[in-house]
C-alpha positions in Angstrom: 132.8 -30.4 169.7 129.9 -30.3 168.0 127.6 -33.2 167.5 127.4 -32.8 163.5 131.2 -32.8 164.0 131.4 -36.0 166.4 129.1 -37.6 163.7 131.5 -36.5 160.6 134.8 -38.2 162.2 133.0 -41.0 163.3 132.1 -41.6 159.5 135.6 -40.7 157.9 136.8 -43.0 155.3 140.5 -44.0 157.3 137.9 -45.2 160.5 135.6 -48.0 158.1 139.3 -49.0 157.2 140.4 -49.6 160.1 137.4 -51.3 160.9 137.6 -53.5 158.0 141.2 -54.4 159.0 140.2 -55.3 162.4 137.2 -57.8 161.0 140.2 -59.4 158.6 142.7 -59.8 161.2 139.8 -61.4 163.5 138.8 -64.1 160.0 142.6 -64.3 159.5 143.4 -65.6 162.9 141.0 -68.9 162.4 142.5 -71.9 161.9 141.5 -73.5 158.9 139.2 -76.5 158.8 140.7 -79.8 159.1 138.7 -82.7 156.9 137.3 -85.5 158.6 138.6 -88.9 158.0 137.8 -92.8 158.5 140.1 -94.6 160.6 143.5 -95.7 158.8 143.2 -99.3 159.8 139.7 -99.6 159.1 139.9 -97.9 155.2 142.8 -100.4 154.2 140.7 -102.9 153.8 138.0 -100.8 152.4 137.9 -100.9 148.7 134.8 -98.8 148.0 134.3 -96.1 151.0 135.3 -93.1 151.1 138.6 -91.7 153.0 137.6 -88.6 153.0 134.0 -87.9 154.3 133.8 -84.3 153.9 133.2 -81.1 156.0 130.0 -81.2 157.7 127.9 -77.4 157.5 129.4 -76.0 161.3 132.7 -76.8 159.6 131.8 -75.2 156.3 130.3 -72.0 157.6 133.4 -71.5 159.6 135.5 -72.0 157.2 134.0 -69.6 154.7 134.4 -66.9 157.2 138.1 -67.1 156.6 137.7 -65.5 153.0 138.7 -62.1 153.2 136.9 -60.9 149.6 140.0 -59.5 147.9 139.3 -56.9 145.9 141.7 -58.6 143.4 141.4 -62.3 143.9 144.4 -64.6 143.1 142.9 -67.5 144.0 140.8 -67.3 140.4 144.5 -66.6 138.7 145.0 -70.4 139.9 141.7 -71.9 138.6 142.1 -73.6 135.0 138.0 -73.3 135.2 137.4 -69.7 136.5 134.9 -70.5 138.9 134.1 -67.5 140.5 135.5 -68.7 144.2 135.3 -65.4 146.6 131.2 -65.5 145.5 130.5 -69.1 146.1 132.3 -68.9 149.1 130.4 -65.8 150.3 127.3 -67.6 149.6 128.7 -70.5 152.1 129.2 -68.0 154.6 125.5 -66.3 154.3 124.3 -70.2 155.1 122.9 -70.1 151.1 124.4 -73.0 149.9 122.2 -73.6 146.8 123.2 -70.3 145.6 126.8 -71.2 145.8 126.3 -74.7 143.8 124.7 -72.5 141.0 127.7 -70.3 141.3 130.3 -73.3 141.1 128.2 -74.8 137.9 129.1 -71.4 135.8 131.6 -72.4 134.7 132.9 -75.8 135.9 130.4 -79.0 134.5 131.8 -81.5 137.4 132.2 -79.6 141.0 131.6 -82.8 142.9 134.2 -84.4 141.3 137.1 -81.1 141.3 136.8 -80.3 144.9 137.7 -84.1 145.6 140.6 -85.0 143.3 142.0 -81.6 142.0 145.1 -80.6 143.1 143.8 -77.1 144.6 147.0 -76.7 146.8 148.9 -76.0 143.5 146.4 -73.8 142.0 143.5 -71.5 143.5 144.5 -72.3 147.3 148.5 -71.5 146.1 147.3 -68.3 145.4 145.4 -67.4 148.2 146.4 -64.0 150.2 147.0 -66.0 153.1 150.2 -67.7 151.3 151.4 -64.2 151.6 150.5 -64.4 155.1 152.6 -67.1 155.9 149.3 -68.6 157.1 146.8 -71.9 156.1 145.2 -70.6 152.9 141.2 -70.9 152.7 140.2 -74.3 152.0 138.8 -73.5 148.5 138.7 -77.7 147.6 136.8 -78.2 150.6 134.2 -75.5 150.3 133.6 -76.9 146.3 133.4 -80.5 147.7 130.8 -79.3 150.5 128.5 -77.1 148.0 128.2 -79.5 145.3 127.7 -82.8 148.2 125.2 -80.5 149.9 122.9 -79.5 146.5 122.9 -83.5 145.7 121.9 -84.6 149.1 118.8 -82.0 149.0 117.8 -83.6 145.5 117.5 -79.7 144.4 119.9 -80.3 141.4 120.3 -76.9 139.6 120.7 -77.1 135.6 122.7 -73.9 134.1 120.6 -71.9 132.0 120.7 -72.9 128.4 121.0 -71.5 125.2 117.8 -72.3 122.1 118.5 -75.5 120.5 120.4 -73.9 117.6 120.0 -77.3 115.3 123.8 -77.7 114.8 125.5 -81.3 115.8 128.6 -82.0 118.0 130.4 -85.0 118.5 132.9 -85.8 121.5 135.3 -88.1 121.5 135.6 -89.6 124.9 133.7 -89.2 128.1 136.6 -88.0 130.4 137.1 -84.8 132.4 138.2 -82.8 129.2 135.4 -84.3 127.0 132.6 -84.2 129.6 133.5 -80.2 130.1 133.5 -79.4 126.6 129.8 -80.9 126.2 128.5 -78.6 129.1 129.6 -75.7 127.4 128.6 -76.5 123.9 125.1 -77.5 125.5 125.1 -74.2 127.4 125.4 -72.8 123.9 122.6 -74.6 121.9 124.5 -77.3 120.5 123.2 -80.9 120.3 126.0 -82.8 121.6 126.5 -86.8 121.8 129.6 -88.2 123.6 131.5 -91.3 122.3 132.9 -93.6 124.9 135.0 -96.7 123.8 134.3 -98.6 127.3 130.9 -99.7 128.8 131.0 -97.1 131.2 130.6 -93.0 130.4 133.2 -91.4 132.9 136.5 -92.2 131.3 139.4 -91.7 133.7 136.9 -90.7 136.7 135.7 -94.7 136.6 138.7 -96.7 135.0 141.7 -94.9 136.8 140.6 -92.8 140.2 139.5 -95.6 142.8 136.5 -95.2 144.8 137.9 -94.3 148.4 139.1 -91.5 146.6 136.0 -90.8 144.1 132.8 -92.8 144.3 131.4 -93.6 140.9 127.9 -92.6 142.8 129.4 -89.4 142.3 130.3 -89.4 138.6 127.2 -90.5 137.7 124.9 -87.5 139.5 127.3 -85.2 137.7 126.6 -87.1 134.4 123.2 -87.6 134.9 123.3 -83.2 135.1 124.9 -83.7 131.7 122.0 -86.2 130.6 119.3 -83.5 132.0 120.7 -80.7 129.5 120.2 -82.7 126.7 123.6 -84.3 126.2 123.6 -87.7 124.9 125.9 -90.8 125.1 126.9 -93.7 123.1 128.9 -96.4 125.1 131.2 -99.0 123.3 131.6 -96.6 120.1 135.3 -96.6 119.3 135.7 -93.5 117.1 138.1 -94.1 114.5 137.1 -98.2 114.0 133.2 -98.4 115.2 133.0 -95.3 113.4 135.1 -92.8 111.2 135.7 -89.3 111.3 134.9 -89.0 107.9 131.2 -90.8 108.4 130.9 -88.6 111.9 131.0 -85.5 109.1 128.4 -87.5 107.1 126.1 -87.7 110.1 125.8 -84.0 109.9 128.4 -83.3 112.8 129.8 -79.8 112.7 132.7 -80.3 115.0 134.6 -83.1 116.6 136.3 -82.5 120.0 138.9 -85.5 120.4 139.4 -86.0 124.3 140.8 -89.7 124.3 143.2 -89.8 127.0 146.3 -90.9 127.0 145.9 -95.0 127.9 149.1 -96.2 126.4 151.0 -97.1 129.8 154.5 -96.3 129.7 157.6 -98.8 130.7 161.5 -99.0 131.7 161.9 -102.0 128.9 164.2 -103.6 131.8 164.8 -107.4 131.8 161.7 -109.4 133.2 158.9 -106.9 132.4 157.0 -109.6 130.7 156.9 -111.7 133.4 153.6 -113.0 134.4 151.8 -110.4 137.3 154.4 -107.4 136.4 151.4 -105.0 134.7 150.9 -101.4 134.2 149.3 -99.0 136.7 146.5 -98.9 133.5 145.5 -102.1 133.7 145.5 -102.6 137.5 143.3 -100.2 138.0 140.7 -100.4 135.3 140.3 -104.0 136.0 140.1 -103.1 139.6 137.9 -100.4 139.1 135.5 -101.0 135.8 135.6 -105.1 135.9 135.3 -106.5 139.5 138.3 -108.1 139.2 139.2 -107.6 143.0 136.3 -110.3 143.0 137.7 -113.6 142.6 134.4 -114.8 141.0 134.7 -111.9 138.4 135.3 -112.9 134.6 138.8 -111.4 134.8 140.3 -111.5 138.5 143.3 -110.0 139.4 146.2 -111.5 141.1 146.3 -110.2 144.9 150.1 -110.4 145.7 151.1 -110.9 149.2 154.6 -108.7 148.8 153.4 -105.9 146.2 155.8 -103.2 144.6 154.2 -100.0 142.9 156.8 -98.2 140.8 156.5 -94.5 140.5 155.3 -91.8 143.0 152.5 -90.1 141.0 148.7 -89.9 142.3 148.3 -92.8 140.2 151.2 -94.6 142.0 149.2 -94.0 145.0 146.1 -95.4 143.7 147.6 -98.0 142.7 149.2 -98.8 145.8 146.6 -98.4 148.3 144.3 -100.2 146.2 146.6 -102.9 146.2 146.6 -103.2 149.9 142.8 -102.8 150.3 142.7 -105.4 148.0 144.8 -108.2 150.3 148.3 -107.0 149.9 150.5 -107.6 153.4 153.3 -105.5 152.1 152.4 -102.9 149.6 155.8 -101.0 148.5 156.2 -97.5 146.4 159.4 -97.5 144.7 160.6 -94.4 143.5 163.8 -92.8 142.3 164.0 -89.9 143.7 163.2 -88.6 147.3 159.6 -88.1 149.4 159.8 -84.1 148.4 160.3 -84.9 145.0 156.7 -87.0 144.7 154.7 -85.2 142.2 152.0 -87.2 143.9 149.5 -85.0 146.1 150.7 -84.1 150.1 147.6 -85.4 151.1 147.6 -88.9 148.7 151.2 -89.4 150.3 150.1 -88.9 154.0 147.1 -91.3 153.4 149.3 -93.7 151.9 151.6 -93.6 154.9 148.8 -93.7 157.4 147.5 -97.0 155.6 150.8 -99.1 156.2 152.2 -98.0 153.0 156.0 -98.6 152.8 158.0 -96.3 150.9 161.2 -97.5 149.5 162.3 -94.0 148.0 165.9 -93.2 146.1 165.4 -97.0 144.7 165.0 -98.0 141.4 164.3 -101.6 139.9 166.9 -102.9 137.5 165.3 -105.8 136.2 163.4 -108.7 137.8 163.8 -112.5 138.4 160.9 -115.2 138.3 160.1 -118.5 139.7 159.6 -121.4 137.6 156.3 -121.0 136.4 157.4 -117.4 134.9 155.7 -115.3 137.9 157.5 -112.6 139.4 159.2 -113.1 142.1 161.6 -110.9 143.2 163.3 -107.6 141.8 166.9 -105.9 141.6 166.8 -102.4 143.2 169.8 -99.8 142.7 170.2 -97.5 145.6 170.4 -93.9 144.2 171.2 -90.1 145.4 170.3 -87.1 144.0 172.7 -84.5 142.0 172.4 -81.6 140.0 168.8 -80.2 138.7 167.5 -81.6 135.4 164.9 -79.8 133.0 162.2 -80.4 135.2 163.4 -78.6 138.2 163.6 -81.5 140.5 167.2 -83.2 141.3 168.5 -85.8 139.0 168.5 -88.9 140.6 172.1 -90.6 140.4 172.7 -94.4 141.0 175.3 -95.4 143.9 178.0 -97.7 142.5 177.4 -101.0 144.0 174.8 -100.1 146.1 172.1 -103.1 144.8 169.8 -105.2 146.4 167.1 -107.6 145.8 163.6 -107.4 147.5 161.1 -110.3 147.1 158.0 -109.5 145.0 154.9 -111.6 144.1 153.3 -108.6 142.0 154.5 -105.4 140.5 152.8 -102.8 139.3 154.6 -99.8 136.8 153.1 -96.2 137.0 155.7 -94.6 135.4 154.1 -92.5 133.0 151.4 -92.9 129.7 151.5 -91.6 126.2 148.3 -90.8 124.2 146.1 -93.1 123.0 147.5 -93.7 119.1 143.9 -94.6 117.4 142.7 -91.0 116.5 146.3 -90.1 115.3 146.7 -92.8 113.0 142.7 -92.9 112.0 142.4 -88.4 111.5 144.1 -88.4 108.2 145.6 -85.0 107.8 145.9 -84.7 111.2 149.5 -83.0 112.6 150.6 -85.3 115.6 154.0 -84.4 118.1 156.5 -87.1 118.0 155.4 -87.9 121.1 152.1 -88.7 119.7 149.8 -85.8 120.9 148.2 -84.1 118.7 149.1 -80.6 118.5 146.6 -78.0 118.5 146.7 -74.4 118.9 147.0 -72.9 122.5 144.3 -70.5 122.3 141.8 -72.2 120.6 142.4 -76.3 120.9 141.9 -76.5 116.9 144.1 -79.2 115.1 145.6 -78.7 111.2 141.8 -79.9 110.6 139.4 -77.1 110.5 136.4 -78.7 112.5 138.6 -81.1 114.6 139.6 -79.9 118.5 141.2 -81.2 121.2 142.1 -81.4 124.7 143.5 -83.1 127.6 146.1 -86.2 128.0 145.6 -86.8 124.3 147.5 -83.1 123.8 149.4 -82.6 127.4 150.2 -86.5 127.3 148.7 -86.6 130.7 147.7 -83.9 133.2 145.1 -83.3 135.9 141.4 -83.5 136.1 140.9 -79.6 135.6 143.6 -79.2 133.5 141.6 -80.8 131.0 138.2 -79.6 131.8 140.1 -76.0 131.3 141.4 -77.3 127.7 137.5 -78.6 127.2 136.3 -75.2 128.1 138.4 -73.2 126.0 137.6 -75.4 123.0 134.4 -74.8 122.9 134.6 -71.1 123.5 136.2 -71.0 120.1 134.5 -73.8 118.6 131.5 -71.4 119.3 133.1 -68.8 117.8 134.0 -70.8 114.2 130.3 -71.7 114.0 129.0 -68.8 114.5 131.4 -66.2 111.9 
């Protein structure tokens, strides 16, 4: 054989295929990289560190090898945000991690924050080719965390290239996930933007409800500060709707209004003894915890530490709630929740933290009322034994009491997470403005407008709660097409 000929075979398409396989099946075989932790016993009592302390760069750069570049990526099906994963990754993997930060800031305004709390095994990492595989998918959360910790710590913050100021005014209501993503946008596009926060703190949810061994406020605020640097501006303690009105925001010149104000109304069972002294909402427990000091017992506004503490609900916020509760002097902090461990909507990893701090789980158990002592506090609680039966609309088993199977568990503190409904200030202030009967606003799909022409909205004040990125995708989308009004 010739040597042109040798050459030709050696370059045919079916042999840089096989090639290419043999590379993938080599990535494919690594095990995925496991997140370091701080000891168990040492993190229950630690209100403010970290559980999590992140991949270190060996780690990362391993782990970025995994991704196999599809040509068609699912994991950005999953991403409420697109962020362009297999590129930032890529960059990882080349060792340019700068580059990758950049890539991540596209199109998501708080990267820092996402690849901590987000729920990334039900979205991008759910849809990762290795699912298919019946293998670890790439850890897409990880990677985000690792980029956006690694561009902070080398104090070369990237800004994302901005628009001419274009003149035209903006006002956001509320500082949370959904607000804070639709001012990055409308600042990439020219607008000048200033955010209304009702509390003393710019950060909504990410301060008041997500506790800092799970998100350090040291983190929130570099990503705001980012926000600060593009020329977005803040005005704490401004309650739109009573410091100011919509109709005097249009006054002011303001072209738009996005309404992003949560959903803080906590929900509960209206069973007997509710009001009795130390039974309190998930809410308020954590806000006080969180935004007031009140774990301090020389704070203005302490809060009761309970010896024998009961969290009802098995949410993340449940789990907050919970572990905060123990970190904060509980000696036996309880989840109760109706239905069983797989049904948790809470996150895999939240549970087996939970479980690793001491965390007892009274599950298929639900409170019937509860009893006090004489000076009205809590003091013990009624729980029905229950069993699951047939499916109900939300896919998960209905939870069905067992006759006569009760019994009564003393408490010194209960804490309900079973749910919030929107905060009711905008709805009843917006006149004209079409609200759900169960109080979210309702707003086209496409676009987030309301029935008012130059009034948007996203996040738990339309899904009646959701997840960080869900609402940073709803803040995204608005102001695509808030864009696009102005600008006809």
């Amino acid at each position: 054989m010739s040597e042109n000929n040798i050459l030709a075979r050696r370059n045919e398409p079916w042999r840089e295929e096989l090639r290419k396989q043999l590379k993938n099946k080599e990535r494919s075989d690594r095990p995925r990289a496991k997140m370091p932790e701080l000891d168990a016993e040492y993190r229950s009592h630690s209100l403010r560190e970290e559980v999590n302390t992140g991949l270190t760069k060996e780690q990362a750069l391993a782990e970025a090898t995994r991704c196999l570049d599809c040509p068609n990526p699912s994991c950005m099906q999953g991403c409420p945000v697109s962020i362009n994963i297999p590129t930032f990754i890529k960059n990882i993997e080349r060792g340019e991690i700068l580059e990758a930060a950049k890539v991540l800031k596209e199109t998501s305004a708080l990267p820092a924050v996402c690849g901590r709390v987000c729920p990334q095994e039900k979205q991008c990492e759910a849809q990762c080719i290795y699912i298919k595989m019946k293998k670890e998918p790439v850890a897409i959360g990880y990677l985000e965390r690792f980029a956006a910790d690694y561009e902070r710590e080398s104090g070369q913050i990237s800004i994302p290239e901005l628009a001419p100021a274009n003149g035209k005014k903006i006002a956001v209501v509320g500082s949370g996930p959904a607000g804070l993503s639709f001012a990055v946008d409308m600042a990439k596009f020219g607008y000048d933007v200033t955010v209304f926060e009702a509390l003393h703190e710019i950060g909504g949810v990410l301060k008041y409800g997500i506790p800092e061994f799970r998100l350090p406020n040291a983190i929130v605020d570099v990503e705001i500060e980012g926000l600060r640097k593009m020329g977005v501006k803040f005005e704490k303690d401004c309650i739109v709707g009573k410091t100011i009105t919509h109709e005097e925001l249009r006054e002011e010149g303001y072209k738009g209004i996005f309404v992003a104000s949560g959903a803080g109304l906590p929900n509960f069972m209206n069973i007997p003894g509710e009001n009795l002294i130390n039974v309190m909402s998930s809410n308020e427990f954590l806000t006080r915890v969180n935004l007031m000091d009140a774990s301090n017992p020389e704070s203005d506004t302490p809060v009761y530490t309970g010896r024998r503490v009961a969290v009802i609900g098995g949410g993340n916020t449940a789990m907050d709630a919970v572990r905060t509760a123990k970190r904060i002097g509980a000696e036996r902090a309880m989840i109760v929740y109706r239905r069983s461990e797989e049904e948790m909507p809470a996150r895999l990893e939240e549970v087996k933290h939970a479980k690793e701090e001491g965390i007892e789980f009274l599950t298929l158990h639900n409170p019937l009322q509860y009893e006090g002592d004489e000076n009205g506090r809590v003091s013990r609680m009624l729980l029905q034994e229950m069993e699951l039966g047939e499916a109900d609309a939300s896919g998960r088993r209905r939870p069905v009491a067992k006759e006569g199977a009760t019994s009564w568990v003393d408490v010194d503190a209960v804490i309900v997470s079973v749910g919030v409904s929107p905060n009711p200030l905008i709805p009843s202030t917006f006149t004209g403005i079409d609200v759900s009967k169960w109080g979210t606003l309702i707003v086209n799909e496409e676009t987030m407008q309301s029935s008012m022409s130059d009034v948007y909205a996203g996040g738990d004040i339309v899904r009646g709660g959701a997840t960080v990125i869900l609402a940073m995708g709803d803040g995204r989308k608005a102001a695509a097409a808030m864009h696009e009004a102005l600008n006809k």
